[in-house]
N, C-alpha and C positions, 0 to 999 in steps of 0.2 A: 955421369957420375953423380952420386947421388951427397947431397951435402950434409945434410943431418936435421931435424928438426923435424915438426910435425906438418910444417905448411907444404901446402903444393906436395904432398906425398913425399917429402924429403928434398925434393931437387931445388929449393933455393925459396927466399920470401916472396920475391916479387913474380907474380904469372907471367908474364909472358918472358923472363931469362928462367923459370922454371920449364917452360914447355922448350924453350932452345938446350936444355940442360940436358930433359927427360932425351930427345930426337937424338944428340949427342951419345947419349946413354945406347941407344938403340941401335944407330947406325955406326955409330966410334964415326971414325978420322975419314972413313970410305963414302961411296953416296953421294959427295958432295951435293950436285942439282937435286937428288930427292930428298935430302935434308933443308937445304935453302926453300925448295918449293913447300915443303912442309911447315918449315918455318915461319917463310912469310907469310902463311896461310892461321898458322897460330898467331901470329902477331897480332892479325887482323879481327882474331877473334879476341886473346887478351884483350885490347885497345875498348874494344863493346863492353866487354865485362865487365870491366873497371869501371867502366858508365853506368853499368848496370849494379854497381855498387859491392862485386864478386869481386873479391882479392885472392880466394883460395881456391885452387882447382878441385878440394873436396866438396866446394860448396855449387859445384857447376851443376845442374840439373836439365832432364827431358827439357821442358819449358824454357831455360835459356837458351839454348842450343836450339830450339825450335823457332824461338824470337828471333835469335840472332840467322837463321834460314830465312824468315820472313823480310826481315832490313833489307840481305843480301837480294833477295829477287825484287825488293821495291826498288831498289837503284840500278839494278838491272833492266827492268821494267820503263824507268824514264831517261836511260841511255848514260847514265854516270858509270857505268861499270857494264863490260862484256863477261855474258856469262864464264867464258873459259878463260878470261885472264884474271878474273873481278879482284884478287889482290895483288897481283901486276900493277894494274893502273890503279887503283886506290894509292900503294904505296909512291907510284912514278909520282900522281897527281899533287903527292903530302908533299913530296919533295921538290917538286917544281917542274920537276925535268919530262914532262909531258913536251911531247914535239907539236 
């Protein structure tokens, strides 16, 4: 559902409950696991952006999204992150709850 304004293409100010808004938008109520997986895959990217000093999803480009490809294989790379889970355990690791 789309909220109004010009940020994030309508769905909300802040990136990353805009991209949980947009996914919402897309999938509705149904989906569950392929929205969560989505989700937390957008969070993950949000969380970079923000870093990268990008508040608006209008302002995303080739080049961040290429950078933020690059991050993700360097922590892949030195074993902080498995390729097929790598915001699974990014997000376990935030949380603590890493076994």
């Amino acid at each position: 559902m789309k909220v109004g304004g010009r940020r994030n293409f309508g769905y909300g100010k802040r990136l990353a409950w805009a991209g949980a808004n947009a996914l919402r938008n897309r999938y509705g109520e149904g989906c569950y696991g392929t929205r969560a997986a989505h989700a937390a895959r957008w969070r993950l990217f949000a969380d970079f952006a923000q870093h990268q000093s990008v508040k608006d999803a209008r302002d995303v480009t080739a080049e961040l999204v290429e950078r933020f490809g690059r991050t993700l294989s360097a922590r892949v790379g030195v074993g902080d992150l498995h390729s097929v889970t790598a915001t699974d355990d990014a997000h376990r690791k935030e949380s603590g709850s890493v076994d």
